[in-house]
C-alpha positions in Angstrom: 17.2 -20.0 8.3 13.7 -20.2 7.7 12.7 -21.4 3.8 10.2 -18.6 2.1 10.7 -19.7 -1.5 6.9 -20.3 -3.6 6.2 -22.1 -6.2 6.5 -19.7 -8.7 9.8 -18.8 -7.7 8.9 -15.1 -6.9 9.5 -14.2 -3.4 11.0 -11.4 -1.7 12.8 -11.1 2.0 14.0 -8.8 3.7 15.7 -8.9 7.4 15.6 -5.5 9.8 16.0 -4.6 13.5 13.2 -2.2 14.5 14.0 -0.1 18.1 10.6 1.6 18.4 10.2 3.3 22.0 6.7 5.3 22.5 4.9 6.5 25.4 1.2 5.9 24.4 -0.6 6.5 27.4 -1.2 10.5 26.4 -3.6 8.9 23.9 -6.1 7.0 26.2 -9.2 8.5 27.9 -12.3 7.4 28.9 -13.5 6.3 25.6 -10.2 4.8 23.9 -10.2 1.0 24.9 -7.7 0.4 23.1 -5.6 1.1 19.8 -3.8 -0.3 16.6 -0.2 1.3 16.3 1.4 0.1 12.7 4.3 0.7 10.9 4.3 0.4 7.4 7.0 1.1 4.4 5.9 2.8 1.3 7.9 2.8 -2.0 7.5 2.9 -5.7 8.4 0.3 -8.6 8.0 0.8 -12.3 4.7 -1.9 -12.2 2.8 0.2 -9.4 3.0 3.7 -8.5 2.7 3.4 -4.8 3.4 -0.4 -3.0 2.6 -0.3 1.0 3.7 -3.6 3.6 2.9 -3.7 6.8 6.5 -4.2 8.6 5.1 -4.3 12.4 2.0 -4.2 14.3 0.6 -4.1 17.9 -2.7 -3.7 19.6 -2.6 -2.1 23.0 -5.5 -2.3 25.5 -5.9 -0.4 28.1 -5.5 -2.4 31.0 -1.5 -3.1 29.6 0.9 -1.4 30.1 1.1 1.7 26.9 5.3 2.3 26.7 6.3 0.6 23.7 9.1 -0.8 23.9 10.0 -3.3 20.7 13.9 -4.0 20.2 
């Protein structure tokens, strides 16, 4: 297993299994070249009201293929 320690000593981890399946080609005409898809996870802690991370991201063009298919 990969070491994320700091310095500092103040680091979180967290492990998950994503199955995202989306058909994306709906979305694309002749002026969408391509587009950013993200999932992000939102929560609250008693420092900050609202906290947001990025847990996945993709950019799809076009010319690929647009069925998402992340396991």
């Amino acid at each position: 297993m990969a070491d994320y320690s700091v310095e500092e000593g103040k680091s979180d981890v967290a492990m998950l299994n994503l199955n995202i399946q989306a058909d994306m080609s709906p979305v694309f005409n002749w002026n969408v070249k391509q587009l950013f898809v993200y999932l992000v996870a939102e929560y609250s802690t008693m420092k900050n009201v609202v906290n947001q991370v990025v847990l996945w991201d993709k950019i799809i063009m076009r010319e690929d293929s647009q069925v998402i298919l992340e396991q």
